[in-house]
Structures are given as C-alpha cells and as structure tokens.
C-alpha positions as CSV (number, residue, x, y, z in Angstrom):
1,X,104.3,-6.2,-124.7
2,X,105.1,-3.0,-126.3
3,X,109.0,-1.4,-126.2
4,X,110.0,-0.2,-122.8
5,X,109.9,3.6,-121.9
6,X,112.5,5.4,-121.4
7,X,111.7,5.2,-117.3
8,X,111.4,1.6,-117.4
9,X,114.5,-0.8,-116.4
10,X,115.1,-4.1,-117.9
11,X,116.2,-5.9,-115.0
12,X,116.1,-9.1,-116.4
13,X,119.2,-8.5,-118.8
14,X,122.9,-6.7,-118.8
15,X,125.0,-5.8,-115.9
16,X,123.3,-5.8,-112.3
17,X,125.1,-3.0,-110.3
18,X,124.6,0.0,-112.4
19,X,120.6,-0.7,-112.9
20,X,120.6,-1.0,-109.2
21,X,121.6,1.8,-108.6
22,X,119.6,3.7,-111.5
23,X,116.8,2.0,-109.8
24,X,117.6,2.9,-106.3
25,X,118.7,6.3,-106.3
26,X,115.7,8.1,-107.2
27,X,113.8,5.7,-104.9
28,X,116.4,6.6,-102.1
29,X,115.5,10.8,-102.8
30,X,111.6,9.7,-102.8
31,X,112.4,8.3,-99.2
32,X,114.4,10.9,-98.1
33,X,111.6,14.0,-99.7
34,X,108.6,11.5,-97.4
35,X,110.1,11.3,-94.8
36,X,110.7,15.5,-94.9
37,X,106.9,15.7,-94.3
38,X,107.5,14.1,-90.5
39,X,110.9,15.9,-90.4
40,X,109.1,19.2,-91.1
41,X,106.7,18.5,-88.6
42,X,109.2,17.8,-85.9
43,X,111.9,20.2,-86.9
44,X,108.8,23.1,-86.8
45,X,107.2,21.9,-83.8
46,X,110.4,21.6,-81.8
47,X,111.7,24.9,-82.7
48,X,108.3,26.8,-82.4
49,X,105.9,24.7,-80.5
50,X,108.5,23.7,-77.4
51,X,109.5,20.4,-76.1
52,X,106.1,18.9,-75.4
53,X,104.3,19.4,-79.2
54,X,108.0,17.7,-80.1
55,X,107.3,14.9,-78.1
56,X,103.3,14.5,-78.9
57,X,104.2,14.5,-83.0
58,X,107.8,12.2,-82.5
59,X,106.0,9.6,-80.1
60,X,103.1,8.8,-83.0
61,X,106.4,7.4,-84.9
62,X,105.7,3.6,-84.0
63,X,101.8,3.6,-83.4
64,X,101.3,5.2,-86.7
65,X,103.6,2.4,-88.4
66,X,101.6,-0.1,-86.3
67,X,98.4,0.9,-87.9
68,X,99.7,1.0,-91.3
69,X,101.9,-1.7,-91.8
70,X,99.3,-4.1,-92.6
71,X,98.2,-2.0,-95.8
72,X,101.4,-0.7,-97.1
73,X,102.4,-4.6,-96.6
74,X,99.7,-5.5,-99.4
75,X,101.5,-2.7,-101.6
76,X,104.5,-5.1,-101.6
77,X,102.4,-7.6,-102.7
78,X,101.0,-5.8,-105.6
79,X,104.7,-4.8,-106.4
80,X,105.6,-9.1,-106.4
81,X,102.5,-9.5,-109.1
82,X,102.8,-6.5,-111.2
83,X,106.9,-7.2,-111.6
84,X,106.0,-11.2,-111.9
85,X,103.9,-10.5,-114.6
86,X,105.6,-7.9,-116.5
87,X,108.7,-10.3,-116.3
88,X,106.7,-12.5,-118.1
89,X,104.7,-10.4,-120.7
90,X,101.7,-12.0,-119.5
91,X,99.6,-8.2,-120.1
92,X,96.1,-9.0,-119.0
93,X,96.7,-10.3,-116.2
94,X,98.7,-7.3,-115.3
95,X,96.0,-5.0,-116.3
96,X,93.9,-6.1,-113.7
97,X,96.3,-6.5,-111.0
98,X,96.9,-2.6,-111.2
99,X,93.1,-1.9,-110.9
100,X,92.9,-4.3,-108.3
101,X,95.5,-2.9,-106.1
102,X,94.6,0.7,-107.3
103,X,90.6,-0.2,-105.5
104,X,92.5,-1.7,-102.4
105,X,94.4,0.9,-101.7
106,X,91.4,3.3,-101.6
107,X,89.4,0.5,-99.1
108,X,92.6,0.3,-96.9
109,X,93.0,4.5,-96.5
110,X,88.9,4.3,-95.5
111,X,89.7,1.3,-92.8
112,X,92.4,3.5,-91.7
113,X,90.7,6.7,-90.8
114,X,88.0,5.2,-89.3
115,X,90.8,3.3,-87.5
116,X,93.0,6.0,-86.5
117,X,90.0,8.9,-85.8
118,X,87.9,7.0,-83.3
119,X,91.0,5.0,-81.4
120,X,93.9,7.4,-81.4
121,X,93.6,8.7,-77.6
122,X,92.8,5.1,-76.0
123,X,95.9,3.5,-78.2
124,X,98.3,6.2,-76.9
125,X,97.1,5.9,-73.5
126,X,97.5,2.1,-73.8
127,X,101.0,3.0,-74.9
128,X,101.7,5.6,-71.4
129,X,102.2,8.6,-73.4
130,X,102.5,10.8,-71.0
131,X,99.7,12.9,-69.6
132,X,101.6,16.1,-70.7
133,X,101.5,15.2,-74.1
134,X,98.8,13.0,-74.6
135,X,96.2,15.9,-76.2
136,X,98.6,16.8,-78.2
137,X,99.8,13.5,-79.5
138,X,95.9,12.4,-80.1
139,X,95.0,15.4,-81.9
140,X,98.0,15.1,-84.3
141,X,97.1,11.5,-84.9
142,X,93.4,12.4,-85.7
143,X,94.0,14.9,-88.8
144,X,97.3,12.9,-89.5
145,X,95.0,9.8,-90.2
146,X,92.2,12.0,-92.2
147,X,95.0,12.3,-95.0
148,X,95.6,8.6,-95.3
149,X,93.6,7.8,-98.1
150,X,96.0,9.7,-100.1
151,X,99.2,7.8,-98.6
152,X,97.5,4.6,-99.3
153,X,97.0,5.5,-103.3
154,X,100.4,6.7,-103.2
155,X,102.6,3.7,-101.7
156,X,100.3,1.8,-104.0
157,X,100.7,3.4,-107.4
158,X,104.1,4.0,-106.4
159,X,104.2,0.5,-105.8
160,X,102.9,-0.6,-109.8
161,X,106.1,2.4,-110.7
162,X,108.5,0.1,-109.1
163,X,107.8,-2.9,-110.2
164,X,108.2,-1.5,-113.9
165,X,112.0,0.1,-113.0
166,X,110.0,3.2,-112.7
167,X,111.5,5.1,-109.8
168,X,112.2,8.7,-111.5
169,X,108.1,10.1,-111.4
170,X,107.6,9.5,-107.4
171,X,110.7,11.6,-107.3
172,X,109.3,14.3,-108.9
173,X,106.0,14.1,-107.6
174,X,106.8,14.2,-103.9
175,X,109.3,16.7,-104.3
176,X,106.4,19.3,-105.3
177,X,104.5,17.9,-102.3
178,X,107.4,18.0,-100.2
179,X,107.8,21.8,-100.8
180,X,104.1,22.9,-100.6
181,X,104.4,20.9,-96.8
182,X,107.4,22.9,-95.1
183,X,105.5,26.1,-96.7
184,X,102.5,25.2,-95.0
185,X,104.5,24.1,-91.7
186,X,106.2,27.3,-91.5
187,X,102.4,29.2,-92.5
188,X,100.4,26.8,-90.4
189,X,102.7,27.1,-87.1
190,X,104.3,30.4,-87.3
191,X,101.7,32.4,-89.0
192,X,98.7,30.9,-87.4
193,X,99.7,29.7,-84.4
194,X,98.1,25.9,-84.6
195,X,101.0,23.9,-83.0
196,X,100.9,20.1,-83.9
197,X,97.3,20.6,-85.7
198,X,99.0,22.8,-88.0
199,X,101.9,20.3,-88.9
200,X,99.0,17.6,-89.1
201,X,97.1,19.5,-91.9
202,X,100.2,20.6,-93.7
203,X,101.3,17.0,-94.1
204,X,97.4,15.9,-95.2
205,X,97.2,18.6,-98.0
206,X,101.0,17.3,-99.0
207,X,99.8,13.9,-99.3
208,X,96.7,14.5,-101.0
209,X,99.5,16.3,-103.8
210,X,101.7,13.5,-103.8
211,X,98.6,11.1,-104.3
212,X,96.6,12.7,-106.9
213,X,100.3,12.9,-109.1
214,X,100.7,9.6,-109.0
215,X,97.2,8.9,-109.7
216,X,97.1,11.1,-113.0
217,X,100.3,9.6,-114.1
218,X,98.6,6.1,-114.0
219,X,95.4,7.3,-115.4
220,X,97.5,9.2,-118.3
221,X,100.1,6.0,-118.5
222,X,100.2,4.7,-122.5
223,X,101.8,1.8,-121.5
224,X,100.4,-2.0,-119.9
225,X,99.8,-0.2,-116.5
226,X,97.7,2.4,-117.6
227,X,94.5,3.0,-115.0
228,X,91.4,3.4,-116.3
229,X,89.1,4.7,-113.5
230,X,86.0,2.5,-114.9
231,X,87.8,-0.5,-115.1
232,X,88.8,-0.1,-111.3
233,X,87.4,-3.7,-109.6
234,X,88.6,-6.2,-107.6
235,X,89.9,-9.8,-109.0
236,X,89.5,-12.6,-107.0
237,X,92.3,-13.9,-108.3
238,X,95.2,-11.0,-108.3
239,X,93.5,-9.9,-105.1
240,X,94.4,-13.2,-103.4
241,X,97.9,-13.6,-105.1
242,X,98.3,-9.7,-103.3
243,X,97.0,-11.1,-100.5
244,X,99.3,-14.0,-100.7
245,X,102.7,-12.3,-100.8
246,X,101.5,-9.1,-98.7
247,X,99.3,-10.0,-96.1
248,X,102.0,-11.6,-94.5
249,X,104.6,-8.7,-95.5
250,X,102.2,-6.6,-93.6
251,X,101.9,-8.6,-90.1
252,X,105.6,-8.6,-90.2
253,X,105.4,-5.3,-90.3
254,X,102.7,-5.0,-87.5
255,X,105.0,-7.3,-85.5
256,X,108.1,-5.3,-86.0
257,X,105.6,-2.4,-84.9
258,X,104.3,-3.4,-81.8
259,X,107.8,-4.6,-80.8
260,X,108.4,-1.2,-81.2
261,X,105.3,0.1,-79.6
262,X,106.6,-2.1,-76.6
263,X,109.7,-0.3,-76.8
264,X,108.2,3.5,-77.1
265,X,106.5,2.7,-73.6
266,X,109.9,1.2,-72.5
267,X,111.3,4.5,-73.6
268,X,108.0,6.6,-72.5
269,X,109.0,6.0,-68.7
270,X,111.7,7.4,-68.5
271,X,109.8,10.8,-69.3
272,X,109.4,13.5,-71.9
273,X,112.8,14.5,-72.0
274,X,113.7,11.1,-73.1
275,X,110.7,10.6,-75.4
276,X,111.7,14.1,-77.4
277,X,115.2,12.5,-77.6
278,X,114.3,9.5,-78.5
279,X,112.1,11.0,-81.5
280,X,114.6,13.7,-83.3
281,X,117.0,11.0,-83.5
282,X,114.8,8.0,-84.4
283,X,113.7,10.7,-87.2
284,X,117.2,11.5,-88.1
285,X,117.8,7.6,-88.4
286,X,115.2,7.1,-90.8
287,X,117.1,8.7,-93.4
288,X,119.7,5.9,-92.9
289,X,117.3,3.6,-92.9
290,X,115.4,4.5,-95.9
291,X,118.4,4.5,-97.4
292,X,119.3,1.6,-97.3
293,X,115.7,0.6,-97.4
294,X,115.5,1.2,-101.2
295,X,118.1,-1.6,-101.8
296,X,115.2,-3.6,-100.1
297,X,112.5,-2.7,-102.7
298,X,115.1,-2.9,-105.6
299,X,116.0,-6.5,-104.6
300,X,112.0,-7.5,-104.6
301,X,111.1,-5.8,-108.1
302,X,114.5,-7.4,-109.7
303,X,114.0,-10.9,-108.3
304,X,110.3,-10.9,-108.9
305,X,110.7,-9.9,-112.6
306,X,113.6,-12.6,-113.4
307,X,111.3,-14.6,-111.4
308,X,108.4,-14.4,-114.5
309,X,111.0,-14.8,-116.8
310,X,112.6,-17.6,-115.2
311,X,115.9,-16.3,-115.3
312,X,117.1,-18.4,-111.8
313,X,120.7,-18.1,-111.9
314,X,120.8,-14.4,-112.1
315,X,118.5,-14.0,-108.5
316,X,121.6,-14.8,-106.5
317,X,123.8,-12.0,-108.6
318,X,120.9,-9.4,-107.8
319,X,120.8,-10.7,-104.0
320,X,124.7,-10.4,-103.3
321,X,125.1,-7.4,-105.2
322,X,121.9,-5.8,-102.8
323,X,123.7,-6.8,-99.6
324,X,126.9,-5.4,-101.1
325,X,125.4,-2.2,-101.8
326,X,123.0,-1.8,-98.3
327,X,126.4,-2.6,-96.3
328,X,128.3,0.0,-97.4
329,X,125.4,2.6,-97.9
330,X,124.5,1.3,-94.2
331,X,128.1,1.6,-92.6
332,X,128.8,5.2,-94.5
333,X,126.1,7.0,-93.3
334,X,124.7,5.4,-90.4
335,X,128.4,6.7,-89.0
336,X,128.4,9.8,-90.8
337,X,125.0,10.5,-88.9
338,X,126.9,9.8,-85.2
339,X,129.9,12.0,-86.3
340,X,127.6,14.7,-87.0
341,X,125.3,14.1,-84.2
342,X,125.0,16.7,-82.2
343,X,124.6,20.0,-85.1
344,X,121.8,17.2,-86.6
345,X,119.9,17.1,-83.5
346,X,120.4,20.9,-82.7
347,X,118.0,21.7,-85.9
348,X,115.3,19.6,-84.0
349,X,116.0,21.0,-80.7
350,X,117.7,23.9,-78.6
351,X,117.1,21.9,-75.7
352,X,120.8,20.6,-74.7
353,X,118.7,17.8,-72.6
354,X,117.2,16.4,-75.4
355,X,120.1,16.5,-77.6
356,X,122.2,14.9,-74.9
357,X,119.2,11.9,-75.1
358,X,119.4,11.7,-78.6
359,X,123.1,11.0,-78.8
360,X,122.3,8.1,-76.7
361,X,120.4,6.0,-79.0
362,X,122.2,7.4,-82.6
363,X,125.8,5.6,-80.4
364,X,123.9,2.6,-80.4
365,X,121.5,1.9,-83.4
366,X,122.9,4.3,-85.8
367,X,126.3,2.7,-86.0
368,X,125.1,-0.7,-86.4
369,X,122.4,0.5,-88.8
370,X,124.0,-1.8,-91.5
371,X,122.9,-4.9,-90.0
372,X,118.9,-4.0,-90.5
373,X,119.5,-3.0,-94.2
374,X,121.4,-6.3,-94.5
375,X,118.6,-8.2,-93.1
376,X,115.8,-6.5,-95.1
377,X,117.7,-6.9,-98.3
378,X,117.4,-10.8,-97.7
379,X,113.7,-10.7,-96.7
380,X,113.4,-8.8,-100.4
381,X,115.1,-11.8,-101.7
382,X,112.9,-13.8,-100.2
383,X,109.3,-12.6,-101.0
384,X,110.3,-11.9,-104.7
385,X,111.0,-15.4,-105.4
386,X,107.3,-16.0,-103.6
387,X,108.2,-16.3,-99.8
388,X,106.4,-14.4,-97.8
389,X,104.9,-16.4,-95.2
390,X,108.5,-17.6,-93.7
391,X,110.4,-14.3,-93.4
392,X,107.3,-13.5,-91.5
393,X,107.7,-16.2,-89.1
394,X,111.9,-15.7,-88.9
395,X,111.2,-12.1,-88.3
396,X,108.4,-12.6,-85.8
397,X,111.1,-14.9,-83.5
398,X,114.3,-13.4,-84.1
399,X,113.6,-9.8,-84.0
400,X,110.5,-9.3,-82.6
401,X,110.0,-11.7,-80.2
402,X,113.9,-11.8,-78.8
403,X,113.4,-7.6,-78.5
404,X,110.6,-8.3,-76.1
405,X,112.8,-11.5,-74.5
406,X,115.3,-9.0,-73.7
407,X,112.9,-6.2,-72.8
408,X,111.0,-9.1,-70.1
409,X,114.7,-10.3,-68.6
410,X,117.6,-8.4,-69.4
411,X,116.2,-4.6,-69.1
412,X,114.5,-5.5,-65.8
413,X,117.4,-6.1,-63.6
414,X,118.1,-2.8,-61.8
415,X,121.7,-2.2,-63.3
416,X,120.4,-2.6,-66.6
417,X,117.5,-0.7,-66.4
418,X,118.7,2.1,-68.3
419,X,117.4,3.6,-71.9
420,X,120.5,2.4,-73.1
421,X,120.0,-1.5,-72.8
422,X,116.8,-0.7,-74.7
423,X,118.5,0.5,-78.1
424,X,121.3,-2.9,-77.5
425,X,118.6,-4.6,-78.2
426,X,118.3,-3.4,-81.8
427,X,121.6,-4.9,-83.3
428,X,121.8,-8.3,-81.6
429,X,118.7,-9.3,-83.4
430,X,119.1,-8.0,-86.3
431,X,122.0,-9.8,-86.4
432,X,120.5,-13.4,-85.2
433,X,117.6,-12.4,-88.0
434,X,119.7,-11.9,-90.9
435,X,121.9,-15.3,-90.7
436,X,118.2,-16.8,-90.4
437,X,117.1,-15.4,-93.5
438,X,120.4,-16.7,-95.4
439,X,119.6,-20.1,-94.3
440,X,115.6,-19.7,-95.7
441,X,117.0,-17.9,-98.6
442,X,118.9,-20.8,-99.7
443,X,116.5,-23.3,-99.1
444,X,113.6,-21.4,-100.6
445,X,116.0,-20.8,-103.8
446,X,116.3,-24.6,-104.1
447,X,112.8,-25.4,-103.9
448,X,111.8,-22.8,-106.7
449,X,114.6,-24.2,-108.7
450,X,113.3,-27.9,-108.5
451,X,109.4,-26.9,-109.1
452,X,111.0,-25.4,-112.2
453,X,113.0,-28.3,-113.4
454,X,116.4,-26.2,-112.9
455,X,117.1,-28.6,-110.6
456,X,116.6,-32.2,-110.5
C-alpha cells in the first residue's frame, strides 16, 4: 500500500488523543455545516413562514430518520470493511468494497424516493400530525426525499473518507453546499414566496452539491480508494460483509426511530404549539449531539483499522480515551446550550409560546446529553471490533423498548401525563443502555482476543 496522504491518519500507531481529535474535529464542523441545511429550513420558515410551516418542516425530524436509518446504517458498514482492510493492506479487496458501497448507495437513494414520494401523507397521518400542518409537512417530505439520492452518495463516500482518517474534504465540501442552501432559503422563501417547498428545494440542490464533491473527489482519488465509474458493481462478498456489520447498525437505527416516531405523536397531542417547540430545540440539540456523535464515528474507524492490523491492546486505549472525550464535549455544551436557551430558541421563533416549550425539553435532555454520546461511543467500540448484531439487540431493549415501557405505564397516569415525563424518559435509558454495552464490550473484546490467539 502506497505512503499515506497528507489527509490520511495512521491510527494504528503513536499517541491516541491528539489523532482523535484531528480526526474528529473536522468531522464535528461537517456535522454541524449538515445539519445547517435543516436549521436553515427551520430558522427561515419560522421567521417568515409563521408557526405552522415551523411545525410541518420540524415534525419530519423523526419520520425522515425512520426512513433512512436503514441505509445510512449500511454506510457504517462500508466504513468497518474499508477501515478493516486498509488496516491490513489487503488493497483489492478494498477496491471493490468502495465500488460496492459506491453502487449501494445509489440503489438505497432510488428505494428511498420511491419510499418517501408515494407514502409521505399516510405515514404522517399515521403519526397525528396535526390537520393544520399536515399539507404542509407532506409536501416538504415529498421534494425533501427527491434529493435523497444525493444524501445517500454523500454519507457513503463520506463514509470510505473516514475510514481512511480523511475527515478534512467533507468539510470543505459541505461548507460550499451549506452556503449555496441558506442563499437559496433566504431566495426561495423571501423572494419567491414558496414556504416549506422553497426550504425543500433549497436543501435538494444543496445536497446534490455536497454529493457530486465527494463523488469527484473519489473519482479523482490517486490513492487505493480511487472510484472508477466502470468498475462500479456489486461483490457478493464485500456486499454481505456491509450487510453484515450494517444491516443491523441500520435497524437499530430504525428502532431508535420509531421510538421516536412514538414519541413525536406523544408530543403531537399536546398540539402545534408544543410540536414547534419541540422541533427548534430538538434542532438546536442536534448540534450537541453531533458533536459528540463524531467521537462515535472516530471510535469505529480507529478500532476497525487496529482491528486489520491486529493491534488488540491498543482498542481499549482508543475506547476509554472516546468516552473521555464525548463526556466532557457532552457535559460542556449540552449545558452551555440550556444556559443560552432562550436567545437560541428566539432565532427559531418570535413566538414566546413556543420558546417557553422549547425550554422544556432542552432542561431535560440537553443537560443529560452526555449520557447518549457515552452510550454511542461504546456501540462504536463494539461494531468496529465486528459486533453489530448485539448492540442492536441491547439497544432495541434498553432504550427503545423501555422508552415505549414508560410511554405505555408511566406517562399514562393523569399526574404524569405531561410533555415533560416524555423527555425523562430520554436519560434513564440511556443510562441503563450504556452500562449494557460495557458489559458486551468486554465480553465481545475477549472473544475476538481468543479467536486470535491473544488470549488463551
């Protein structure tokens, strides 16, 4: 395998911490310039569109997670193989598993606007959206999900960066998009008048930016994950060893999704007051949570490339210097975002209702945001030494299934039947979840370590 580039990261030698965090902090500003294309919707909308276009593009939050979890969960999976392989020089093979996952990423955008085209309306009426939103909401979701081809090539080829240490070029290339989507907003809204369809098809033409950078970055690549457009095909093999490790990466994902689905109708009847609320600071939150998130992806490409290079001993170095890093990152600014509460929510909203909502849920989920980047970091662990079936399972009890527990018993007596019970039940399981994953971690580390004779 030829010399690394100057935007790779040897994470399989010399100190831990300071490649982390060369690794993580241009993948926290990619976070942070993505998740501006739904900010810039809401923040347009809410200030120009009124309270109900707020509500109708905030409320598509958790369906549009469910429908794409499953997908962006096989992009994990192509970020295990591509860092397993380059961890172990083994070229080839890692040739083909970037075409491979290049070609799936293509057929999962298709499945997806077929998906979210023809079933938008019935999903969000399944979900009570309510009536005075509903057109909106379905409209947004219909040209939202005619640009997800383009987010599909992007998380994937993003994805292959990753795994190499390469976290510098999706900076750069969705800061350009990032820009050319608050200029359309502000053109689309403002100037034209469209309301929500105008955000929709500002954040489309954004992604289809963002996407065909990171595509001509691959195709232009010198190095062993260069793309070649005629070699794109799918291999059995690398297919099912994506499959493998992000199929079930990706039902977690739809679990943690319709737990939250479950929880946006929860929220959805108490009205659009408290939907609108609920959405600017659930949007303001994700900025915590991606964050901290990054810590998440950094702890899957480092364990899966000393993984292929069998380096054991340094996994749990990687692992405890993640959880150090996601706590404090966590605690810092999931506080900082309460403290400042109120002026954050104010650029959403004017509405002193809906600010007064929000502040509700950031008192309760924002401070104990540390807790769900403690528990990802573990479930990174987890599926870069291979394991991706049990975090799935762990996750599926303790989060998912306790949330709706509590949601079926707790929330239904009158006294608790308050919006506020509902955001409780966010830190209690990710608490039970992440002592879980510490027990599976250590197991699952042993086992690897005695397949590989480490341990006897």
């Amino acid at each position: 395998m030829e010399q690394k580039k100057s935007y790779e990261i040897d994470m399989c030698n010399g100190p831990i911490l300071s490649k982390m965090l060369l690794f993580t902090i241009p993948l926290m500003c990619s976070s942070m310039l993505q998740l501006l294309f739904n900010a810039a919707d809401i923040v347009v909308v809410g200030r120009y569109a009124g309270d109900n276009s707020l509500a109708a593009v905030g409320s598509n939050t958790s369906l549009i997670g469910l429908l794409t979890n499953l997908f962006l969960g096989l992009s994990i999976g192509a970020n295990v193989l591509v860092a397993r392989y380059y961890g172990a020089k083994r070229e080839e093979e890692l040739k083909q598993t970037v075409h491979t996952a290049i070609l799936l990423s293509i057929y999962s955008g298709i499945i997806l606007t077929v998906l979210g085209c023809f079933g938008a309306k019935q999903i969000l009426i399944w979900m009570q959206t309510p009536k005075e939103v509903l057109h909106l909401a379905a409209l947004y979701l219909r040209i939202y999900f005619l640009g997800m081809t383009a987010t599909m090539v992007y998380n994937f080829g993003s994805a292959i960066l990753r795994a190499v240490g390469d976290t510098k070029r999706p900076l750069y290339y969705l800061f350009g998009a990032g820009v050319v989507n608050v200029i359309l907003n502000l053109l689309f809204v403002i100037g034209f008048h469209l309301d929500v369809a105008g955000v929709a098809m500002a954040t489309v033409i954004s992604q289809c930016i963002s996407a065909g950078l990171v595509l001509r970055c691959l195709i232009k690549e010198k190095g062993v994950i260069r793309l070649e457009i005629r070699q794109l095909h799918i291999h059995k093999d690398k297919f099912l060893g994506i499959l493998k490790i992000g199929l079930p990466a990706g039902v977690q994902g739809i679990i943690f999704s319709l737990s939250n689905v479950v929880i946006q109708s929860s929220i959805n009847s108490f009205g659009a007051v408290t939907v609108a609320g609920n959405s600017v600071a659930a949007n303001i939150e994700s900025f915590v949570y991606f964050a901290m998130n990054a810590f998440h992806q950094a702890t899957i490409s480092f364990t899966g490339q000393n993984m292929g290079a069998g380096n054991y001993k340094r996994i749990n170095k990687i692992v405890i210097t993640g959880e150090i890093c996601v706590t404090v990152v966590g605690l810092v600014l999931g506080n900082l975002v309460v403290f400042f509460g109120h002026p954050l929510l104010s650029i959403y909203s004017s509405s002193s209702k809906v600010i007064a909502a929000g502040m509700v849920r950031l008192k309760v989920v924002s401070v104990t945001y540390a807790l769900c980047g403690m528990m990802d970091v573990m479930v990174g662990a987890l599926r870069g030494i291979g394991y991706s079936i049990m975090p799935m399972i762990v996750s599926m009890i303790g989060a998912c299934g306790l949330r709706l527990v509590w949601l079926a018993t707790i929330f239904q007596i009158p006294k608790y039947h308050t919006v506020h019970m509902i955001y409780v039940s966010y830190p209690i399981t990710w608490a039970i979840t992440f002592f879980a994953h510490i027990c599976c971690f250590i197991w699952a580390k042993r086992c690897v370590e005695k397949k590989a004779g480490v341990l006897k």
